[in-house]
C-alpha positions in Angstrom: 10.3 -2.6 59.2 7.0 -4.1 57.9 5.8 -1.2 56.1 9.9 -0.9 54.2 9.1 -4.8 53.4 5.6 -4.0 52.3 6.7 -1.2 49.9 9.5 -3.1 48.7 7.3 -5.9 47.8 4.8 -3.2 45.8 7.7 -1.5 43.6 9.0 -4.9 42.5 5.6 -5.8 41.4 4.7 -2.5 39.9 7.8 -3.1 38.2 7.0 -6.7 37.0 3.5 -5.3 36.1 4.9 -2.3 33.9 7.2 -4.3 32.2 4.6 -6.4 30.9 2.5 -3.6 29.9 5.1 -2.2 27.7 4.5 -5.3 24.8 2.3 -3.4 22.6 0.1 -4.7 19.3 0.5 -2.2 17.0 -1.7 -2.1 13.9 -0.2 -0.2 10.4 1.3 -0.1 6.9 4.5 -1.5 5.9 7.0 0.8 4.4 10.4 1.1 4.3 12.6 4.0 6.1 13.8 5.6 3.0 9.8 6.0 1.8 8.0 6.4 5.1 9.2 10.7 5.3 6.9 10.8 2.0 4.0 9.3 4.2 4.7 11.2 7.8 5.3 14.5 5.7 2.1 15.3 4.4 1.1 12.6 2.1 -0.7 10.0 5.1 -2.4 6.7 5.3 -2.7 7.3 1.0 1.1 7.3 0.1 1.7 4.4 2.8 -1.0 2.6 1.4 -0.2 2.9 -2.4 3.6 1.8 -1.7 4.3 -1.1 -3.5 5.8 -4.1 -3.6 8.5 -3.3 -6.0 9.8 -0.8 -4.0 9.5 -2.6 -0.7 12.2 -5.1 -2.7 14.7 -2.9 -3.9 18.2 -3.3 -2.8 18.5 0.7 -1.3 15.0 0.4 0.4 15.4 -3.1 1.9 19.2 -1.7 3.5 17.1 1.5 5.2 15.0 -0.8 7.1 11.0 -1.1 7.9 8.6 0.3 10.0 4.9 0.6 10.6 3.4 3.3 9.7 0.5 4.1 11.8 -3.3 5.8 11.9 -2.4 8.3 13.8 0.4 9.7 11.9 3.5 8.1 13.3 6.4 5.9 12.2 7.7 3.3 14.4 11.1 1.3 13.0 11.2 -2.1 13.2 14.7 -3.7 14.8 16.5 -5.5 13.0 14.8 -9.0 13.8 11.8 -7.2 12.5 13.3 -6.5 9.6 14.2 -9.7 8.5 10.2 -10.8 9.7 8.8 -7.8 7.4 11.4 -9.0 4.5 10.2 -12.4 4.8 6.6 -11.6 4.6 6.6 -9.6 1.8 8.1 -12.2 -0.2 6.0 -14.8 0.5 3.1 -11.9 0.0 0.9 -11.8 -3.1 0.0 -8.3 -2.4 1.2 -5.4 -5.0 0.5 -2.6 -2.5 -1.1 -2.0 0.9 0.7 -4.3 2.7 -1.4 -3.8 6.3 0.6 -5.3 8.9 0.2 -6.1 13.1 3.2 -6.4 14.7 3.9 -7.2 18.4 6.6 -6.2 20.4 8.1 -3.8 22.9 7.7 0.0 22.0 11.3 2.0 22.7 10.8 6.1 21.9 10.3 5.8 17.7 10.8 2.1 17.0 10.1 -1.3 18.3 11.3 -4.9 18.8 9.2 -7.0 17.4 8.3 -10.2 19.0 5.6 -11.3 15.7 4.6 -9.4 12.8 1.8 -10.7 10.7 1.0 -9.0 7.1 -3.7 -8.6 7.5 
């Protein structure tokens, strides 16, 4: 009976433990939904870095949503909390284009609920 109390004990801590370990920092590029396929298709760190401002504004771009798009290729959607963060920050931005971000948060599959997102 110990060792079923014992075990018990370790999966609910391994649970706790991985839990925790799913909060991620992830460092990227801004860029909307509608423009990110332009970066994840071919066109890389270059195309997500030149996006702009003006287009990270627009009405049709601003419904699609953001996401980070990262160094190693990928494209993680923000939720929608995130979105309104990412909105917010560009907007109080100065930046035309480039618009580096960290965002922390929980990492589900493609996309990820953000906790903080901070434009670098």
């Amino acid at each position: 009976m110990k060792t079923f109390w014992r075990n018990l004990l370790g999966l609910t801590l391994l649970a706790v433990f991985s839990a925790v370990a799913s909060a991620a920092d992830i460092d990227g590029i801004l860029i909307d939904k509608a423009c990110s396929a332009k970066a994840v298709n071919g066109g890389g760190q270059a195309v997500a870095k030149a996006h702009d401002r003006d287009c990270l504004l627009q009405d049709s771009c601003i419904k699609t949503g953001y996401g980070v798009y990262t160094s190693d290729g990928k494209y993680l959607k923000l939720d929608a909390d995130g979105d309104k963060k990412a909105l917010a920050a560009i907007k109080a931005s100065k930046k035309k284009d480039n618009f580096t971000v960290k965002v922390t948060g929980d990492i589900d599959g493609d996309s990820i609920k953000v906790k903080t997102l901070k434009l670098t």
